[in-house]
N, C-alpha and C positions, 0 to 999 in steps of 0.2 A: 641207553642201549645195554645189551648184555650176549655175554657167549655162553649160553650154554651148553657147548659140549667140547673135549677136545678134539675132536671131527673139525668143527665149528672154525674152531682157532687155526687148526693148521689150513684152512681151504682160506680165512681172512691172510693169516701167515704169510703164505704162498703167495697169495695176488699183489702181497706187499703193502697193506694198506696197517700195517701195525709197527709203521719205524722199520729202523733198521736190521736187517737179519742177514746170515748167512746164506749161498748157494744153494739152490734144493734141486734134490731132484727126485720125480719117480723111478726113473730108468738107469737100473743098474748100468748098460751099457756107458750111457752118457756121461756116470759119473766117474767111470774107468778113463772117460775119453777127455775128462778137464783133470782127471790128477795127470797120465800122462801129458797133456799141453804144459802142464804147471813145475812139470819136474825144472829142479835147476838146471839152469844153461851150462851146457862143456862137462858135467861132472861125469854121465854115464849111469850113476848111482841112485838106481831105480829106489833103493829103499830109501831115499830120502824124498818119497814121492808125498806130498799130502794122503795124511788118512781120511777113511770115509766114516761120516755117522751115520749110524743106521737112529732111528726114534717110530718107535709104535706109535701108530693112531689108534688109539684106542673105541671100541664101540661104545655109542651112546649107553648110559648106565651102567659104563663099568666104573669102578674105585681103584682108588691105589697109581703107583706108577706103573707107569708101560715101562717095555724092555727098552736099553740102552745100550750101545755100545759101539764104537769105534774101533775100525778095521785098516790095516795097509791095503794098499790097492789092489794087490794081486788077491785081496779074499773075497773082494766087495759080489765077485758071483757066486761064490761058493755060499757067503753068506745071507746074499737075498736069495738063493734056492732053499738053505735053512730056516729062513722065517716065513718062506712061503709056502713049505711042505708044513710048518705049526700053525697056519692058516692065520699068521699077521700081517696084517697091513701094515705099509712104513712108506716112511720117507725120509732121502738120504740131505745131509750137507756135507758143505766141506769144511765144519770145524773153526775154530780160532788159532790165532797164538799162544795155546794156554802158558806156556811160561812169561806173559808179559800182561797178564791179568791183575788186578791193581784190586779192584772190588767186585764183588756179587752180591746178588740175596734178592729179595721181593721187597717190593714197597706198596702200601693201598693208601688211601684218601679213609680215617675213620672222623669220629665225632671228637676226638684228642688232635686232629689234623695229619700230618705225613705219618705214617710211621714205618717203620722195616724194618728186618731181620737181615742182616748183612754180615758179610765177610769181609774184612781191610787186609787178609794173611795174603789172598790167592793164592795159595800155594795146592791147594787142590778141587776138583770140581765141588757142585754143590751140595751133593748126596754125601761125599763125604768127607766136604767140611765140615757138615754137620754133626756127623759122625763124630770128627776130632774133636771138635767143642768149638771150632771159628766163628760160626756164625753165633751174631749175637742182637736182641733186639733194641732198637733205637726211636726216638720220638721227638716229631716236632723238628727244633732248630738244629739238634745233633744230624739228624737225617738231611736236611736242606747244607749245614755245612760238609757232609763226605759227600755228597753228588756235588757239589760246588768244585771240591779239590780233585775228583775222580773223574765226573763226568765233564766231557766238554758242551759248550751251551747248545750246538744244534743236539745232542742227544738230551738235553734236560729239556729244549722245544717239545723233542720230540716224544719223550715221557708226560711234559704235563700235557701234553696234546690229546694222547691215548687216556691219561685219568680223568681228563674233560667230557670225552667221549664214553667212556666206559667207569662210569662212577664209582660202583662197587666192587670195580675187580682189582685183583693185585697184579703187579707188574712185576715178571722175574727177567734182570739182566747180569750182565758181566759187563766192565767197562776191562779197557785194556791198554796198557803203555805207549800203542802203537794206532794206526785207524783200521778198521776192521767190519767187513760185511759189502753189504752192493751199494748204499749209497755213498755219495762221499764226506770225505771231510768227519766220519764219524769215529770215537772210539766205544761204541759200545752196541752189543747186540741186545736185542728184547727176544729172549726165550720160549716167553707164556705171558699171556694175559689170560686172566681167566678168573669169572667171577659164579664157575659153575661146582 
């Protein structure tokens, strides 16, 4: 099987059928309506509400990265009125514990067997850890021993599950210190699959 588009992936995303992921939503409102549920209990202290992420869908045969970015709560209208007056389409989540991120990067199935481009620093997202020089590439048994230490096994289930299924595409996650996303018992999110 294959995705080719990233239309493609967020509509498989969405219905959950790609592992573990975060929160989504289309509706600004709804997404105002789980950071307020979510705020800490007794503090009062709105700004320590979860932030919102916005991510473009991008139209069939576009290249490159769509727009990104994460908002506190109170911008999340103001913000999808801004990407909807630039005529983007998006969809929101509610993010990770980025300070308790352990690893990222993309892994695929080649003719060499596992291989990836990974981050062990976490210390910042993936665009630019890249940037700083984190991410680095890896093969074979090195790639099998950091998802061993990083990831726990229903999230390595659930990665070889998706390379089973989707042969030629790479798989981009973040694992994280803590369990994270809708299903349980996991610590790691699947970002992108994508073999287009």
């Amino acid at each position: 099987m294959k995705i080719r588009s990233k239309a493609e992936f967020f509509e498989l995303w969405e219905a959950g059928v790609l592992g573990n992921r975060t929160r989504l939503w289309r509706d600004p409102h709804k997404a105002v309506e789980w950071a307020k549920a979510n705020a800490p209990v007794g503090t009062g202290e709105y700004y320590l509400l979860p932030k919102i992420g916005f991510r473009e869908i991008r139209k069939l045969g576009s290249t490159g990265a769509g727009a990104w970015c994460k908002v506190p709560w109170h911008q999340v209208m103001a913000t999808a009125d801004e990407w909807r007056a630039a005529g983007r389409n998006f969809i929101m989540d509610n993010g990770c514990p980025d300070w308790c991120r352990t690893l990222q990067g993309e892994v695929c199935r080649t003719y060499r067997g596992l291989e990836g481009f990974l981050d062990t620093v976490g210390q910042f997202p993936m665009r630019p850890a890249m940037a700083a020089g984190h991410m680095k590439p890896y093969v074979g048994v090195s790639v099998l021993l950091l998802l061993e230490r990083y990831m726990d096994p229903s999230s390595r289930d659930d990665l070889n599950a998706i390379l089973d299924l989707y042969p030629d595409a790479a798989v981009e996650f973040s694992c994280f210190g803590v369990n994270v996303g809708v299903l349980p018992r996991r610590n790691t999110i699947i970002w992108e699959v994508r073999d287009y």
